[in-house]
N, C-alpha and C positions, 0 to 999 in steps of 0.2 A: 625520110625516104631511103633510108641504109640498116642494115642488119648487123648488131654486131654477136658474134659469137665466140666464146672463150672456152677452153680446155681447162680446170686445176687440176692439176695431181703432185700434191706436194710433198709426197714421201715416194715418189720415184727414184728407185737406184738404177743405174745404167752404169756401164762401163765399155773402154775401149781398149785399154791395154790390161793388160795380167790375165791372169784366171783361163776360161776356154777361149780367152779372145785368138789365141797364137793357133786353134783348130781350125784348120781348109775351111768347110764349109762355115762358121760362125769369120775371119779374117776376108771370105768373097763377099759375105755379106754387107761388112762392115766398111769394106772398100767400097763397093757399090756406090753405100751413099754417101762417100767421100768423107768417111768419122774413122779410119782405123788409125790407131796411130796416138801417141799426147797432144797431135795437134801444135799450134804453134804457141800458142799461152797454155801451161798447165791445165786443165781441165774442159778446154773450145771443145777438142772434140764430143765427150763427154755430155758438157750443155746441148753442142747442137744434135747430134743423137735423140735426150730426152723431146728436144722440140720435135722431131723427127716421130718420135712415139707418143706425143699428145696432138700430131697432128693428126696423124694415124685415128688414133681413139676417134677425134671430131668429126673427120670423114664419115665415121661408122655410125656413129652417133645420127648425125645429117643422113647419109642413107636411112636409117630406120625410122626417124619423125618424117623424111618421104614418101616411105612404101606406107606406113601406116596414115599417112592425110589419103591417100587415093584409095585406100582397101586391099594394095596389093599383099601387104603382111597373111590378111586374113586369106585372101582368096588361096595365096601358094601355099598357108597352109593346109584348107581343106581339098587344093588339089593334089598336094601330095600324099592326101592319109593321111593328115597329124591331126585328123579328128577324135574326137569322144566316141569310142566303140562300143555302146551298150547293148 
């Protein structure tokens, strides 16, 4: 009576300190979700970030096996013109 659903992605690099992390808008971002920073063990923030971004993916994932069980993928595409123009 339960669904279980998993994300892999096992060659994911993220990062939270060095590189464009120290750039305004890439450090709001990072704050946001509370991962800017080395975090408090070497690499926490880093880990949770990735989870952050394979939860992400699942959401997306789950939306489109949604629209697609109801026919909504199909419909908003031929109401938007992403038909076959012959």
């Amino acid at each position: 009576s339960s669904l279980y659903v998993s994300c892999t992605m096992p060659s994911i690099e993220v990062g939270t300190v060095g590189g464009g992390t120290s750039l305004p808008a890439q450090a709001a971002c990072l704050g946001l979700m509370g991962v800017k920073g080395a975090g408090e063990t070497p690499g926490a923030n880093s880990q949770q970030l990735s989870k952050l971004v394979c939860a992400s993916v699942m959401a997306g994932e789950l939306s489109l096996l949604a629209a697609l069980s109801v026919n909504h993928l199909v419909s908003a595409h031929m109401a938007l013109g992403r038909r076959d123009r012959k």
